[in-house]
Every structure is written in C-alpha cells, then in structure tokens.
MIDRENBA-79649 format. One record per residue (C-alpha): residue number from 1; residue in one letter; y negated, x negated, z negated. Coordinates in Angstrom, 3 decimals, decimal comma. Layout:
# MIDRENBA-79649
<NUM 'a' <Y X Z>>,
...
# end
This chain:
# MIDRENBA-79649
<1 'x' <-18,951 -32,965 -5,970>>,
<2 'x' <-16,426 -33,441 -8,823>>,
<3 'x' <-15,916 -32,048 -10,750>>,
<4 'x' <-17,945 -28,837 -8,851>>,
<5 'x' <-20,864 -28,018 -10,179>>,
<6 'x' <-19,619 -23,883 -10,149>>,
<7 'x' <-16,368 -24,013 -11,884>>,
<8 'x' <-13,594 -21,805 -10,548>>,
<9 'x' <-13,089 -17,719 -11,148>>,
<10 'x' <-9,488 -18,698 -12,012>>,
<11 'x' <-7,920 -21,640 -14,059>>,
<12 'x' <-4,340 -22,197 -13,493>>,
<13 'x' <-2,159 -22,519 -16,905>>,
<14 'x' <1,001 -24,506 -16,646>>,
<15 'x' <2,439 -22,883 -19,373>>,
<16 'x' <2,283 -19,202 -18,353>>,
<17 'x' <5,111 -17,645 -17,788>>,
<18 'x' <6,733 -14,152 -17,775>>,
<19 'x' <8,202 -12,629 -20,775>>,
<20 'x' <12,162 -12,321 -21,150>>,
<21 'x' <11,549 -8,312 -21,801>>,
<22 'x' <9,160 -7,803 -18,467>>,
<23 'x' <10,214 -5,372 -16,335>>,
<24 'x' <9,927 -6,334 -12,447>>,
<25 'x' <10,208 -2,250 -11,090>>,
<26 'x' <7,547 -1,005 -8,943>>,
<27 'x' <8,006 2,349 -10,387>>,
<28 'x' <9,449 3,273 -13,677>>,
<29 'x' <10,286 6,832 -14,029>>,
<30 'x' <8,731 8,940 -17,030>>,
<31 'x' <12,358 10,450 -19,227>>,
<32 'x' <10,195 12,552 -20,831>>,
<33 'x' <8,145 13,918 -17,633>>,
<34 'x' <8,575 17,486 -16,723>>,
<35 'x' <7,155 19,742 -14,247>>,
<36 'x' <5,212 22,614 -14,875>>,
<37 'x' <6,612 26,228 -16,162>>,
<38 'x' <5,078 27,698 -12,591>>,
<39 'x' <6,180 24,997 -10,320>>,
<40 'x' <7,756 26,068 -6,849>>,
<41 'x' <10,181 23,767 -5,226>>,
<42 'x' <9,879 26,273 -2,272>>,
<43 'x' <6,452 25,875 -1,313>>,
<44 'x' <5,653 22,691 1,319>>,
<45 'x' <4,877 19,222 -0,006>>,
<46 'x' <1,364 18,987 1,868>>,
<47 'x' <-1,005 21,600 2,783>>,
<48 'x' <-2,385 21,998 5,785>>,
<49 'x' <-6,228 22,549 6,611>>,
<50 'x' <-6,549 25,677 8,671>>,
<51 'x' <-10,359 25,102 9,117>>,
<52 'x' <-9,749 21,671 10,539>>,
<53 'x' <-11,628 21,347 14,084>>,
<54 'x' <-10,312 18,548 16,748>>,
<55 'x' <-13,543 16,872 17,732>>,
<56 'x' <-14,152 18,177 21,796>>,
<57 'x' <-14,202 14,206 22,555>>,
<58 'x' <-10,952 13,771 21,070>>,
<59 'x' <-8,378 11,788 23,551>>,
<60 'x' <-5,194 13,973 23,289>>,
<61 'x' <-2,953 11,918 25,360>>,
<62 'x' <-3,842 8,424 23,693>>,
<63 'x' <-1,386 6,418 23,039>>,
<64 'x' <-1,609 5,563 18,858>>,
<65 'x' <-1,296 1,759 19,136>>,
<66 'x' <-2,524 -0,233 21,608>>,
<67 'x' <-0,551 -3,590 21,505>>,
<68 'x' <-2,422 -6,778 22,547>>,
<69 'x' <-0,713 -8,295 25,659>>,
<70 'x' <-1,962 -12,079 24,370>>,
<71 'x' <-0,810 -11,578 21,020>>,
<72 'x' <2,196 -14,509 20,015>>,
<73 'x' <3,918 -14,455 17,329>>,
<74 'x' <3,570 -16,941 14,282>>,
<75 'x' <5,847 -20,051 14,592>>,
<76 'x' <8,057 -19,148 10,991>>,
<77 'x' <8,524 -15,562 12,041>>,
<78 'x' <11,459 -14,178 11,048>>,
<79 'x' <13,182 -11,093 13,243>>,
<80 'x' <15,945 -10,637 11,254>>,
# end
C-alpha cells in the first residue's frame, strides 16, 4: 500500500547536515583527566583469575578458527 499504512521509524531530512565545529575523532582525550594519587604504573594491565577452572571437556589442542572450505569471497572485495 501507499503510502504504508505503518509509517517508517526513521524519516530522512534533506537538509541535515553536520555542523562546521563537529568533531569526527573516535576518542577525544580528557586535558584535564588525571590518574589517581595511589596509581601504580608497575602493577599488570589485567588481572588474572587464579580460581578459574578449565572445564574437564575442554579441547586443548583445537584449533581457534575453523575456516569454511566453501566460503568465496564477495565479488567487490578489496585485498589491498
């Protein structure tokens, strides 16, 4: 039917646009950040569990990825 009897989530405006003054970075860095007055640049990033268990199932020797021998690649890959 047209026009559809449930009218889109989403309109499309032709005269949106982004502002001069936006700023495209996927991170911006705080200037006025600071760490705290106990932190330790010596100590590891990550912590480790020590009372993590490896289930008795689990397949040691697995490769991670299995790749799929009939997969083909799309026709506008790129491999560059």
């Amino acid at each position: 039917l047209e026009p559809s009897i449930i009218p889109p989530k989403q309109v499309s405006d032709p005269e949106d646009k982004k502002p001069d003054e936006w700023d495209d970075r996927a991170q911006i860095e705080d200037p006025d950040a600071k760490k705290p007055d106990d932190w330790d640049e010596s100590q590891p990033k990550e912590v480790e569990d020590t009372d993590v268990v490896k289930p008795e199932d689990w397949l040691e020797d697995e490769e991670p990825l299995v790749s799929d021998p009939e997969a083909q690649k799309p026709t506008d890959w790129d491999d560059e």
